[in-house]
C-alpha positions in Angstrom: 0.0 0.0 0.0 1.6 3.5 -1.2 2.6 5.7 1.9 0.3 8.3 -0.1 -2.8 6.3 0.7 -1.4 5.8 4.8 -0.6 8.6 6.7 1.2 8.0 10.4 -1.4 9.9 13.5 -0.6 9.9 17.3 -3.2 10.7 19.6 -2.9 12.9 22.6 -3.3 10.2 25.6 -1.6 7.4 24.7 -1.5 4.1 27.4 2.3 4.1 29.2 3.0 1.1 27.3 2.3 2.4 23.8 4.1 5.7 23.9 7.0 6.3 21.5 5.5 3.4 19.6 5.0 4.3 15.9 2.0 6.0 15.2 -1.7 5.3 14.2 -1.5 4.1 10.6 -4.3 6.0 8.4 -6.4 4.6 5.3 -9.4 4.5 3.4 -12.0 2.8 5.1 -12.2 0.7 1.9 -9.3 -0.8 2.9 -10.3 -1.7 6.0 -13.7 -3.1 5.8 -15.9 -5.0 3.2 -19.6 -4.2 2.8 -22.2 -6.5 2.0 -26.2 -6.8 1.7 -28.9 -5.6 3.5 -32.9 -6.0 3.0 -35.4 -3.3 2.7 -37.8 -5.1 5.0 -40.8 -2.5 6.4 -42.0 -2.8 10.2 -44.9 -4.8 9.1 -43.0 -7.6 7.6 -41.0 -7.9 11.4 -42.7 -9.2 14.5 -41.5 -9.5 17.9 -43.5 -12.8 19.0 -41.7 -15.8 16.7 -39.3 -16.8 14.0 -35.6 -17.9 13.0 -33.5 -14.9 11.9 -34.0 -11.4 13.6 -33.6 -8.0 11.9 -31.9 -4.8 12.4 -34.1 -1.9 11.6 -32.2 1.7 11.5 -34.8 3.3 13.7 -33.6 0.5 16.3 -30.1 2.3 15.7 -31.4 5.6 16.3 -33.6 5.2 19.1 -32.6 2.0 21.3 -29.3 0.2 20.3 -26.3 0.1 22.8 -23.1 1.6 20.7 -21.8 -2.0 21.6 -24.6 -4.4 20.0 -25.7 -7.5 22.6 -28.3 -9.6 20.9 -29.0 -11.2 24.5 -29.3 -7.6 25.7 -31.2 -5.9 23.0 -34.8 -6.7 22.0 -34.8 -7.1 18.5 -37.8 -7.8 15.7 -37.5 -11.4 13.9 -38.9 -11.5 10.0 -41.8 -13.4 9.2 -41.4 -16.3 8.0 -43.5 -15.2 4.8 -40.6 -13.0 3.9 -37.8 -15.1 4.6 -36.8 -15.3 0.9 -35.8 -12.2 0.7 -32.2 -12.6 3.3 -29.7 -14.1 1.7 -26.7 -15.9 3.4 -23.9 -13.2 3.0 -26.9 -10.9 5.3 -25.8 -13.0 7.9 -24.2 -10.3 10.5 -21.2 -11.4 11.8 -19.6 -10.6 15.2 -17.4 -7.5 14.6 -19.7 -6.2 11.8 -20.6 -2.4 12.0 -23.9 -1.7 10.8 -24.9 2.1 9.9 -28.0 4.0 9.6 -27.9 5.3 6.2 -30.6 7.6 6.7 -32.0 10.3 9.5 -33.3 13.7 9.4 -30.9 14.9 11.8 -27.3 15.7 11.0 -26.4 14.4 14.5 -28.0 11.1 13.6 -26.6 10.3 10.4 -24.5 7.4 10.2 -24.9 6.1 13.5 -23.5 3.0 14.1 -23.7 -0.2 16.2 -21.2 -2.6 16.6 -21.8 -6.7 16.4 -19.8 -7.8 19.9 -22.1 -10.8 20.6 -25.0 -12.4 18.7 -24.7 -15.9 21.2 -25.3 -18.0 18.0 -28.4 -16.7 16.6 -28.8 -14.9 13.1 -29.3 -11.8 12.4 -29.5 -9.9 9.1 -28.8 -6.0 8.6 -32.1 -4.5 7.2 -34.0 -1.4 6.1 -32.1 1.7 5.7 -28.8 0.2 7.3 -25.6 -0.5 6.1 -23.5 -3.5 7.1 -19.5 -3.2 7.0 -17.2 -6.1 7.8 -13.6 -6.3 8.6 -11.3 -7.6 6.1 -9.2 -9.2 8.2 -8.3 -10.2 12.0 -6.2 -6.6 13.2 -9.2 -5.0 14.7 -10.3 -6.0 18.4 -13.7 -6.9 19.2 -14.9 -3.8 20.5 -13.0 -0.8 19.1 -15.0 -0.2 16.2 -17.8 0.7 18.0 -15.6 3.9 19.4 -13.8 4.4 16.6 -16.9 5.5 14.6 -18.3 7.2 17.7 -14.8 9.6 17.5 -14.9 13.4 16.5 -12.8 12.7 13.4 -15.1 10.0 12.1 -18.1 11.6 13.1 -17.3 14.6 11.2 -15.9 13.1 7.9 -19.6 11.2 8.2 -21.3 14.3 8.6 -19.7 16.1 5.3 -20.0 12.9 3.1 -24.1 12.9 4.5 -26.6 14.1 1.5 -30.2 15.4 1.1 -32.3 17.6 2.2 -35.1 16.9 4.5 -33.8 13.6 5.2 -29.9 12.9 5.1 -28.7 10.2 3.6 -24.9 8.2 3.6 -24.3 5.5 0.9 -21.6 2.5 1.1 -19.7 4.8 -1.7 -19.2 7.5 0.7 -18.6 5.4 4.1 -15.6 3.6 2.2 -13.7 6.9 1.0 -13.6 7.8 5.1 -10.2 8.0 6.9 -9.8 5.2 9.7 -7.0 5.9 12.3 -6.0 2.4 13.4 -3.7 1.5 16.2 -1.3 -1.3 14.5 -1.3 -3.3 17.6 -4.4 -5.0 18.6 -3.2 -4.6 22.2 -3.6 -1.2 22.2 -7.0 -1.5 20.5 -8.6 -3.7 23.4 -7.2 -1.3 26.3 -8.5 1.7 24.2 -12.3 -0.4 24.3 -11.9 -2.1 27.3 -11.1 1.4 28.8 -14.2 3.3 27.5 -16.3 -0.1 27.6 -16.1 0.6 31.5 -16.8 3.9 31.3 -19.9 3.4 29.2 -21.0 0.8 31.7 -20.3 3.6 34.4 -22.7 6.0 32.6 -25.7 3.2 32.0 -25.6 2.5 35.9 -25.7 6.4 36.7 -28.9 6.5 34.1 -30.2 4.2 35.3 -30.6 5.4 39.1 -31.9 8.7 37.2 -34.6 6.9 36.1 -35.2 5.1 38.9 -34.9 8.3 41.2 -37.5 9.6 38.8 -40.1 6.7 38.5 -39.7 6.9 42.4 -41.1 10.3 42.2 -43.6 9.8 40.0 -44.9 7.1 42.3 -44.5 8.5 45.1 -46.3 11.8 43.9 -49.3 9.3 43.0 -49.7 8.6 46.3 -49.1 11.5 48.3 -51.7 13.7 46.1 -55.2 12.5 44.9 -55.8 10.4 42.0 -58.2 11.7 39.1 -62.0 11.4 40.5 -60.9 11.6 44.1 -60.4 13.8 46.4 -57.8 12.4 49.2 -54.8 11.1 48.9 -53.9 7.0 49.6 -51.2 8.0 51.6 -50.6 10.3 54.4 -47.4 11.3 56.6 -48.0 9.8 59.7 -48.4 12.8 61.8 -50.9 13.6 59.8 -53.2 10.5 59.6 -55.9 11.5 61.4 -55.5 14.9 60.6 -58.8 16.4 59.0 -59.5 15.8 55.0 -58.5 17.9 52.1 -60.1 20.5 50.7 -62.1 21.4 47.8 -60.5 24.1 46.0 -59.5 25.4 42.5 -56.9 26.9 41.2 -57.9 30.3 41.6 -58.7 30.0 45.2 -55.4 28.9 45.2 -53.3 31.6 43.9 -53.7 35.0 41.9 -52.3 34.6 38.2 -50.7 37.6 36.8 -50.5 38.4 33.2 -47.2 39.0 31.3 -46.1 41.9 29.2 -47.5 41.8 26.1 -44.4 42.9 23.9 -44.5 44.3 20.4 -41.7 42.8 18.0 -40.0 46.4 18.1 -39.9 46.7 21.6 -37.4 43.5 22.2 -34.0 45.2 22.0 -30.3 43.3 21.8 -29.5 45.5 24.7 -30.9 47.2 27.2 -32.1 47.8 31.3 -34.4 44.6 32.1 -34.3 40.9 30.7 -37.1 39.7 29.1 -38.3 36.7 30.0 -39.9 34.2 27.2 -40.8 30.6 27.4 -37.8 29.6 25.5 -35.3 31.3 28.3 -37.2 28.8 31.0 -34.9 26.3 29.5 -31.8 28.1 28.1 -29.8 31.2 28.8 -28.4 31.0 25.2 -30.4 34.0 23.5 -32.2 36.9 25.1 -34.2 40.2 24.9 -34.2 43.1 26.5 -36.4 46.2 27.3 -35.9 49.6 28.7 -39.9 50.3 29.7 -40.2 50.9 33.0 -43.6 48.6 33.9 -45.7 48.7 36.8 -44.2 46.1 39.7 -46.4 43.2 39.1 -44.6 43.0 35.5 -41.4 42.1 37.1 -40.1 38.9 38.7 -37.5 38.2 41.3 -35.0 35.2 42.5 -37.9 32.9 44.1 -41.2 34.4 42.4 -43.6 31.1 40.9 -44.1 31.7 37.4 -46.4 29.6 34.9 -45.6 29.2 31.1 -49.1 29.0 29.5 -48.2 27.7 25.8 -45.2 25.7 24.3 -44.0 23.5 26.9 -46.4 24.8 29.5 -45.9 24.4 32.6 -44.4 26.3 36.6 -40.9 27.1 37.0 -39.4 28.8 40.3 -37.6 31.7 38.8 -34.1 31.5 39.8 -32.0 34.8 38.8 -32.0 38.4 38.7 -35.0 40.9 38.3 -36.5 40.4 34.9 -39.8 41.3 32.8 -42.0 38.4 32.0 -43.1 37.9 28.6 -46.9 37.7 27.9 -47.1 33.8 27.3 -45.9 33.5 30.9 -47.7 33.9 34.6 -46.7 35.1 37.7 -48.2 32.9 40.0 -49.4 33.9 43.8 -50.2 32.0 46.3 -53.6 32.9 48.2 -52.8 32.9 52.2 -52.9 29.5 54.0 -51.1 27.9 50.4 -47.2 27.4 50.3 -45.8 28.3 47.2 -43.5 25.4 47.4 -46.4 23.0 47.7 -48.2 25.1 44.8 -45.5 24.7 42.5 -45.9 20.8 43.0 -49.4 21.0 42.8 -49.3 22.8 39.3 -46.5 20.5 38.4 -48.6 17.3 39.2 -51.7 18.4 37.7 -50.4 20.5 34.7 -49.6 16.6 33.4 -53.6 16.2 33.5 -54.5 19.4 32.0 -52.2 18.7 28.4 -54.6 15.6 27.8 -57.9 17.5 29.1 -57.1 21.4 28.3 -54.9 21.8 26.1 -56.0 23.6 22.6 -54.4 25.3 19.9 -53.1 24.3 16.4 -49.4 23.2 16.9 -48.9 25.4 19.6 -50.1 24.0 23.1 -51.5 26.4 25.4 -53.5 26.6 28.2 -56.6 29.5 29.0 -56.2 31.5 31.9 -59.7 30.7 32.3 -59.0 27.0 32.4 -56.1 26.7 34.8 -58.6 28.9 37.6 -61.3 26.4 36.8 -59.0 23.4 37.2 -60.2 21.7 40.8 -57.8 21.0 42.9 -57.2 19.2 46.2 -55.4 21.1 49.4 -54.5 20.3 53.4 -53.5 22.4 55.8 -50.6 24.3 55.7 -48.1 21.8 58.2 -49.0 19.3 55.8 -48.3 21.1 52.4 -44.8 21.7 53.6 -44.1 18.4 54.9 -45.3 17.2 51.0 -42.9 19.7 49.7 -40.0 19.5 51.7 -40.0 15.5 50.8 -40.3 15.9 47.2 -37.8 19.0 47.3 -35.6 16.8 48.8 -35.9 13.7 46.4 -36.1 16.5 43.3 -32.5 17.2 45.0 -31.4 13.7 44.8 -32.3 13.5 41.0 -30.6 16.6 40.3 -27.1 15.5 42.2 -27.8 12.2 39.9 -28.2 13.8 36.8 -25.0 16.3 37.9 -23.2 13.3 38.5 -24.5 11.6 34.7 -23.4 15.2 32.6 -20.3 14.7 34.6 -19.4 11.0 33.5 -20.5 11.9 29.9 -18.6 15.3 29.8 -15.7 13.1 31.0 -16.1 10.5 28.4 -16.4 13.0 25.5 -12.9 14.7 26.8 -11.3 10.9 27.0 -12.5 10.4 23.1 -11.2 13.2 21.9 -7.6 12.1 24.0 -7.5 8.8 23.0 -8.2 9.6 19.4 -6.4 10.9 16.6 -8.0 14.3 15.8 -7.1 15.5 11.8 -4.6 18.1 13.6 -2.5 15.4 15.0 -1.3 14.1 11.5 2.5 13.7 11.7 5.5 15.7 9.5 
């Protein structure tokens, strides 16, 4: 092979073992791997009850597939035996195969790839919209691959050789021309997977106790408020089990709901006095208007004021910041006396999931009436009881935070290891 068509790469973090070794030897990906035949099998000619050989279907790639495919691990469709015809024997998937998504409508989606690392002897074919790659020979270790094509470098030569316009598309053609960086020793190949193999396993676990922190909740939130038709909850503190019922109440006895600023397009400058707060800035601090109209008090919120977003993703918020204006498509909520504005942000919280299904109106754009959320009924107890409900759930809301901290934390550290142990295009050797 001409030294034109390899080029020599070293990545940053190297193990102690390999460094001063030569460096990462780079080629066509053409080289590397072989590609062979898929099927164009739909969703209704795969079931997931009975038959001999299962099937990989891209949106399985895009939505549920481990980076690092498990067949004992992964619930996968089998073809009906009606269309059985259709897979030939070089469909087979072999362990070590990559298969691609050759299609997505999302540039961060396209090409996304699953390795083969165990299919415990049963068969499995690579199907619609999916592109199955094979290496040529035995220098890759079980296991890189499916890093290898989750690394900057790769991902981004994937993303310029991706075509079309609503929906992206990446052909065999185009996957072959890419530039693989490949450690020469397969030694160095398995410590690279094994390493971030553990890591990944690290991140599932942490995910996992999100999940399970938040199911908790849920759960928990089922019990400690009342149920649709009822009006007392199935389960009580127990200081306060023979403490007197709920109330009756809406949420307009509740609290006062205070309109937003209505703003004219004009009037939201780049810079200015105030903020202005729009549904879109409940969730990111990335782009934001401002105003220089001095407004009557109640048009302002504060660090701790309960707010309401009343289209888009509708829903409370406990504002957490400096003084700012509040756009018209957002409430400033307050509590009547007796109500704890902890407990009422809860409340909303738990029954704003009822009013999407029953209330919610509009074409394309959820909203919610004022007129509607100070009908909605509502359940309340007595003031020692709302803060005991809140404090728990504050606390477990707490708990899923540090968890979720902890989860951005193990990713942020993976990405930084990838791009380490990785070649980037701006480590190519003199």
């Amino acid at each position: 092979m001409s030294t034109e068509t390899k080029k020599s790469l070293v990545p940053k973090l190297r193990f102690p073992e390999f460094r001063g070794t030569e460096g990462w030897q780079t080629e066509p990906m053409g080289n590397v791997y072989s590609f062979k035949g898929n099927n164009s099998l739909s969703r209704d000619k795969l079931n997931y009850a009975a038959g001999s050989v299962k099937n990989i279907h891209y949106g399985d790639i895009h939505t549920k597939f481990a980076s690092h495919f498990d067949i004992t691990q992964e619930l996968v469709p089998f073809i009906n035996v009606s269309e059985l015809g259709v897979v030939r024997e070089d469909n087979f998937c072999e362990e070590g195969d990559m298969v691609f998504a050759d299609a997505s409508e999302d540039m961060a989606d396209i090409g996304k790839s699953v390795e083969i690392v165990r299919l415990n002897g049963q068969r499995l074919v690579s199907g619609l919209h999916t592109i199955l790659a094979r290496p040529k020979d035995e220098r890759i270790a079980l296991g890189f691959s499916g890093h290898l094509f989750k690394s900057g470098w790769i991902r981004t030569q994937i993303q310029k050789e991706a075509q079309g316009a609503k929906v992206l598309g990446i052909s065999a053609t185009r996957l072959r021309s890419l530039r693989l960086s490949l450690p020469k020793d397969r030694v160095e190949q398995q410590k690279i997977a094994d390493c971030l193999s553990s890591l990944d396993e690290l991140i599932a676990a942490q995910a996992r106790k999100v999940e399970a922190l938040k199911t908790h909740k849920k759960g928990l939130m089922q019990q400690l408020f009342p149920r649709e038709g009822e009006t007392q909850p199935r389960l009580r503190f127990p200081e306060f089990h023979d403490a007197e019922q709920w109330g009756g109440s809406s949420f307009g006895a509740a609290a006062t709901f205070l309109n937003g600023r209505a703003y004219a397009q004009e009037e939201l400058l780049e810079i200015g006095k105030y903020r202005v707060l729009r549904v879109g800035n409940f969730f990111s601090n990335k782009f934001w208007y401002y105003s220089n109209l001095e407004l009557e008090d109640s048009k302002y919120c504060d660090d701790g004021d309960l707010l309401y977003a009343w289209s888009a993703s509708f829903g409370p918020r406990i504002w957490s910041g400096e003084k700012v204006v509040y756009h018209y498509h957002i409430w400033k909520v307050i509590p009547s006396n007796c109500v704890d504005k902890n407990f009422l942000f809860i409340l909303l919280d738990y029954e704003t999931e009822k009013m999407k299904s029953q209330s919610a109106n509009g074409l394309g754009l959820m909203h919610i009436t004022k007129g509607a959320i100070e009908s909605w009924k509502c359940s309340i107890p007595k003031p020692p009881e709302q803060k005991r409900i809140a404090d728990c759930l504050i606390s477990l809301d707490n708990f899923i935070t540090a968890a979720n901290q902890e989860l951005d934390t193990l990713n942020t550290h993976k990405k930084g290891l990838m791009q380490q142990l990785f070649p980037s295009s701006e480590a190519v050797e003199a």
